[in-house]
C-alpha positions as CSV (number, residue, x, y, z in Angstrom):
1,X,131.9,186.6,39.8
2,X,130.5,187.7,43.0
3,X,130.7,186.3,46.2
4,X,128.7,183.7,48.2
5,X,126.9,186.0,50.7
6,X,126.4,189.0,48.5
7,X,124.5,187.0,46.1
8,X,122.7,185.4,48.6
9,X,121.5,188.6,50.2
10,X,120.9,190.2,46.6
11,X,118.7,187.3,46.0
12,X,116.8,187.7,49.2
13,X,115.7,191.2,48.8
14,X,118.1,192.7,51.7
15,X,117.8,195.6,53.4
16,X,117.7,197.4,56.6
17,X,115.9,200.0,58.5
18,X,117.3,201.8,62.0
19,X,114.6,203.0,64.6
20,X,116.5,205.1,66.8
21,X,119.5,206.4,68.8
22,X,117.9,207.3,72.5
23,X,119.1,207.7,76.0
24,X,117.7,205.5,79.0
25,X,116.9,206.4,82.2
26,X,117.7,204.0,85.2
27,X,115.0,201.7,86.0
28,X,114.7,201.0,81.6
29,X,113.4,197.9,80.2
30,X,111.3,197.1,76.7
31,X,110.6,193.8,75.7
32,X,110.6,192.4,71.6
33,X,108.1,189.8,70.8
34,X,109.1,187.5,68.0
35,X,109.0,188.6,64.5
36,X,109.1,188.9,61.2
37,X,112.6,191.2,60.8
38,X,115.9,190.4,61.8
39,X,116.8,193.1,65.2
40,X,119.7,194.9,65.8
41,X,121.1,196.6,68.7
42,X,123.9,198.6,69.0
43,X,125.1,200.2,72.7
44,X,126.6,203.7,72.2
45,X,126.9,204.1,75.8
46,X,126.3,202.8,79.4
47,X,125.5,199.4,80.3
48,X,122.4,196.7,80.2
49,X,121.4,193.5,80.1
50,X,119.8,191.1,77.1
51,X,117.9,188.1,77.9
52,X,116.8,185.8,75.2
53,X,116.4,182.0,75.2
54,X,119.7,181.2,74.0
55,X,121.2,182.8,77.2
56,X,120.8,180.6,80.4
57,X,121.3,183.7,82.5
58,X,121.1,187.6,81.4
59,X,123.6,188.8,79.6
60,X,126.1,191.8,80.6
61,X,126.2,194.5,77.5
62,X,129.1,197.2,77.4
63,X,129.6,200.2,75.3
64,X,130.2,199.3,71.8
65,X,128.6,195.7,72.0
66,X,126.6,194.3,68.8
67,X,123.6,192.2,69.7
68,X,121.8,190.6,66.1
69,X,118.9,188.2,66.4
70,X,118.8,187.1,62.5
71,X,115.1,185.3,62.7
72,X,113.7,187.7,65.0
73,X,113.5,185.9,68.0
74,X,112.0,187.5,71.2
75,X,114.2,189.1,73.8
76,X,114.3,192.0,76.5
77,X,116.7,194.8,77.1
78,X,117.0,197.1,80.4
79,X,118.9,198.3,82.9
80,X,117.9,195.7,85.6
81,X,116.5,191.8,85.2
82,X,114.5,193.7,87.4
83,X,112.7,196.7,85.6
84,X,109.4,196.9,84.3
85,X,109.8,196.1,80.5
86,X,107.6,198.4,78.2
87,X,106.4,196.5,74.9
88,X,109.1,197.4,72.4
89,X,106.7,198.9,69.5
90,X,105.2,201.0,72.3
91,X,108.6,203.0,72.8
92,X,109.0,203.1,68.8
93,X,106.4,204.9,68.5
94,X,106.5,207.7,71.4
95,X,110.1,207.8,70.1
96,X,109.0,209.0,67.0
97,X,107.0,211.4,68.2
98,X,109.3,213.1,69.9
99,X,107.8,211.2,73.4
100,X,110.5,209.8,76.3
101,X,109.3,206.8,77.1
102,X,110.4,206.3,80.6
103,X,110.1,209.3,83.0
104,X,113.5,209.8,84.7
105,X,115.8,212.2,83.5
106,X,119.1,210.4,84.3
107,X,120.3,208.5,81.1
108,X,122.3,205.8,81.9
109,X,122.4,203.6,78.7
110,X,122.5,204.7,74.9
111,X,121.5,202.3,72.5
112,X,120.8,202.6,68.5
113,X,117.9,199.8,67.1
114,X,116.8,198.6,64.0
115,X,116.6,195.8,62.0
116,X,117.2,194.1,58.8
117,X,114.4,192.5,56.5
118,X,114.6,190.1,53.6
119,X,112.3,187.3,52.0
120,X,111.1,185.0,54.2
121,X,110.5,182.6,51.4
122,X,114.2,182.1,51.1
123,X,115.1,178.7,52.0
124,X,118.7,179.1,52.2
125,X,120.8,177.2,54.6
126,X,123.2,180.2,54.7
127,X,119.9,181.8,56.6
128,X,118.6,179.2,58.2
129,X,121.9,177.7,60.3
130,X,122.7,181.4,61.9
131,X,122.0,181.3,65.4
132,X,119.0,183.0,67.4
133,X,121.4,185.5,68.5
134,X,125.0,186.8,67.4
135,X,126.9,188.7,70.0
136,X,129.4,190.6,69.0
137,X,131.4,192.0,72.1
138,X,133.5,195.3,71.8
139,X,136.9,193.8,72.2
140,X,136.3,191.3,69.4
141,X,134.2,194.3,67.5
142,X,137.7,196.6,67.8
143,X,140.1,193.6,66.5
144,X,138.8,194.9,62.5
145,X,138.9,198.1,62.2
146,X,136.5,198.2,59.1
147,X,134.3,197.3,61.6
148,X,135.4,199.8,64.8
149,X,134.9,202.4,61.5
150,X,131.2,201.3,60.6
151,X,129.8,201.6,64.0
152,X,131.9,205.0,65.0
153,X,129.8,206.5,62.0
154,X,126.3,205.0,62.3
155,X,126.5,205.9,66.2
156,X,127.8,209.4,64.9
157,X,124.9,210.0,62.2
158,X,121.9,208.5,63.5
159,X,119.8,211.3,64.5
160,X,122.0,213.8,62.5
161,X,120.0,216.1,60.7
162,X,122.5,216.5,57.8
163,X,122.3,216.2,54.8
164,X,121.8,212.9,53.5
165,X,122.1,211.0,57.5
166,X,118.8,208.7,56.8
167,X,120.5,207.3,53.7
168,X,123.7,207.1,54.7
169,X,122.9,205.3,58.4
170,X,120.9,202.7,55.9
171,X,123.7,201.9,53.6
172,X,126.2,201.4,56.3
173,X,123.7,199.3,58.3
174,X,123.6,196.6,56.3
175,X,127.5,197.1,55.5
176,X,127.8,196.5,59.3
177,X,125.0,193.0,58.4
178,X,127.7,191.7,56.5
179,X,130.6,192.4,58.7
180,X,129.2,191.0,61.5
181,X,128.4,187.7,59.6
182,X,132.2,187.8,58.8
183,X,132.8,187.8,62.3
184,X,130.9,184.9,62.9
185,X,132.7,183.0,60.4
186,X,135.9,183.4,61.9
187,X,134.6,182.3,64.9
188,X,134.3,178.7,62.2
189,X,130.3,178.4,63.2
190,X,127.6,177.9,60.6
191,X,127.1,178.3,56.8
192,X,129.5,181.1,56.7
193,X,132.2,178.8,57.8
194,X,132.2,177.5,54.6
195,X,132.8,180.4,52.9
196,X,136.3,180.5,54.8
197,X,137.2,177.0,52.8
198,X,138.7,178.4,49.6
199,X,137.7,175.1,47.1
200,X,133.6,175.6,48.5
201,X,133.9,178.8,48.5
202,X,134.5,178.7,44.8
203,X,131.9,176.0,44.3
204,X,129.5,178.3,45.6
205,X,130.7,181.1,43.2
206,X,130.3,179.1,40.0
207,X,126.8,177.3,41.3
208,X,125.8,181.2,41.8
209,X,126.7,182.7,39.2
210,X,126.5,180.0,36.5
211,X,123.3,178.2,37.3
212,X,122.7,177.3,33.9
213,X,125.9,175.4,33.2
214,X,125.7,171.4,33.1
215,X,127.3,171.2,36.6
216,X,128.2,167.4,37.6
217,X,129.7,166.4,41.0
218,X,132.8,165.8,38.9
219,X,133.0,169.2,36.8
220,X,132.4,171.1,40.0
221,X,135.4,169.0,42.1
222,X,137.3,169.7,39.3
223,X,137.2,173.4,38.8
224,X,137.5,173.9,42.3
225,X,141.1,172.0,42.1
226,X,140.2,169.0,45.1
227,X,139.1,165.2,44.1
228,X,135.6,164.2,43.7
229,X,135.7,162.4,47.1
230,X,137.0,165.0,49.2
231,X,134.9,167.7,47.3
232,X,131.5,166.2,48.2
233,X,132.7,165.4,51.6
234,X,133.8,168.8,52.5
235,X,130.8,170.5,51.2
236,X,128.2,168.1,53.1
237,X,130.4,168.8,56.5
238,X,130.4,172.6,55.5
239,X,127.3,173.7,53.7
240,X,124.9,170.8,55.5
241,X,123.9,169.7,52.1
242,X,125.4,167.9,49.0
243,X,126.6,169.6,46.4
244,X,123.7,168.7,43.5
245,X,121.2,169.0,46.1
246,X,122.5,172.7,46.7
247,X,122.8,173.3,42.8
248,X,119.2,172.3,42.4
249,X,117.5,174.4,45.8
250,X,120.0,177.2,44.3
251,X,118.1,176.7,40.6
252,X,114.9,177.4,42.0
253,X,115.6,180.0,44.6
254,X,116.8,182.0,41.6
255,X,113.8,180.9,39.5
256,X,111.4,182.6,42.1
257,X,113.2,185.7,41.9
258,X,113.2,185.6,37.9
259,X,109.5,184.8,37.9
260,X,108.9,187.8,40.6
261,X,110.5,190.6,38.1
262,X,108.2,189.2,35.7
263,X,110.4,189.9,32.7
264,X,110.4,186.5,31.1
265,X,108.4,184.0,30.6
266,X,108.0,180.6,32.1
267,X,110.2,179.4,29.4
268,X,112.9,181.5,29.4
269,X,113.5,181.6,33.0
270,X,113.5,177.2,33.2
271,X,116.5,177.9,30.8
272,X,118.1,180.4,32.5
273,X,118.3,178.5,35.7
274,X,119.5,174.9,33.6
275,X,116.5,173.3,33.1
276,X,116.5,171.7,29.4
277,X,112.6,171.5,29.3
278,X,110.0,173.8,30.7
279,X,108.2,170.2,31.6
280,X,110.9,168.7,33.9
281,X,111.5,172.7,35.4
282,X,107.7,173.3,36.2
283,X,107.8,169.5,37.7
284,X,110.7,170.5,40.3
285,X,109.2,173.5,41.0
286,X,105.8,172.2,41.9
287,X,107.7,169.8,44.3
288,X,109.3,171.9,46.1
289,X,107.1,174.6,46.0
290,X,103.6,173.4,45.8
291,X,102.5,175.3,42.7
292,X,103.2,175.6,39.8
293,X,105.8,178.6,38.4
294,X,103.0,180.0,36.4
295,X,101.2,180.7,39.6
296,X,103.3,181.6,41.5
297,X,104.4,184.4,38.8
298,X,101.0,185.4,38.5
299,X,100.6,185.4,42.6
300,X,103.9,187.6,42.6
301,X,102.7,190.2,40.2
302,X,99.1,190.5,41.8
303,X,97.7,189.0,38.9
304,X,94.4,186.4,39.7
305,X,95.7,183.4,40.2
């Protein structure tokens, strides 16, 4: 049965991509507009400051320090509050063609960027609650050493011309994705938190990987060992949701992917995801989706609509 997040990211389409590993010069700064991707940044080396909306004052970066801003919120980076920020794509792009951006010759700070993409049509609370920013300082970042291990390596290989570097730094930056999520939830803060609670964290596992099954509030407090009362109770606090509200958004989330691979049709995939009749599943869908799951299949595929 697999777990709560990796199904969650599976079914969101996850992946990651890193820009680049580059030195700074005093005098540094690039600014991130909001967007579509989830940004990473990493510092190797040095010191900066962030400044985003979450922070009342900039905010004092240090050698191994994680900064993640999961919805892609706007933010700056540079040496000084100070310093002339340079449009972020701007110094992608001169990166990538072999280009330093800024004209001194004295690096100061090293920092490796990226970011992480996955379907913006997934309405998942597990996306949804995480903050506008996760910092992830280096002492706390050196307390699991699964972590410490990650970010050696990606800070080692990026910009490696061996063998197999562009792949690997991929791979183990979404590994670090997950990690620093697992982080978070030991700090007890958002959707993850409940993924720390051992009865909804095996609520989750059965709604995900059983969607089909007759679940009832009862059936699902009883394989996860708790009453009916505290069950329901617990996973409203935790999840931000009830439990049969969550089984059905979960039921459609997975019939949009289904319908997206195109391998069944409208049909199968209403049974697959627990609805008895394609009628009452093509009724649910087009209430919480505006059109109908024939459409949308056909939308998906590039087919007319």
């Amino acid at each position: 049965m697999m777990d709560a997040i990796s199904e969650i990211l599976k079914l969101s389409r996850f992946k990651s991509a890193v820009y680049f590993k580059s030195e700074f010069p005093s005098g540094w700064g690039m600014e991130i507009p909001n967007g579509p991707f989830a940004q990473f940044h990493i510092i190797v080396s040095g010191t900066c400051l962030v400044g985003c909306n979450d922070f009342e004052k900039p905010k004092a970066l240090f050698p191994g320090d994680i900064l993640l801003f999961p919805h892609g919120s706007s933010h700056w980076l540079g040496d000084d509050e100070l310093s002339s920020r340079r449009p972020g794509m701007e110094i992608l792009t001169e990166i990538s063609q072999g280009i330093q951006p800024f004209t001194n010759n004295d690096a100061t700070t090293t920092i490796i960027c990226g970011h992480f993409e996955y379907d913006q049509e997934m309405e998942h609370p597990f996306l949804s609650s995480l903050p506008d920013v996760i910092h992830i300082p280096d002492y706390e970042r050196r307390r699991f050493s699964w972590m410490e291990s990650i970010c050696s390596t990606i800070m080692q290989e990026t910009g490696s011309s061996a063998p197999g570097s562009d792949l690997l730094i991929t791979k183990l930056a979404e590994t670090l994705f997950i990690q620093v999520l697992r982080v978070f939830a030991s700090r007890g803060e958002g959707f993850v938190a409940a993924l720390s609670d051992q009865h909804i964290n095996q609520a989750l596992k059965l709604i995900h990987s059983e969607p089909a099954e007759s679940w009832t509030l009862d059936s699902l407090a009883r394989s996860c060992g708790i009453s009916r009362t505290l069950f329901a109770n617990k996973f409203r606090q935790l999840v931000g949701t009830t439990p049969m509200t969550y089984l059905a958004d979960w039921r459609l989330m997975k019939a949009k992917e289904l319908l997206k691979d195109g391998n069944f049709p409208v049909s199968i995939v209403a049974e697959r995801v627990g609805y008895n009749s394609e009628v009452s599943f093509n009724r649910a869908f087009r209430k919480k989706f505006n059109l109908t799951p024939g459409k949308y299949k056909r939308i998906s595929l590039g087919k007319a609509a």
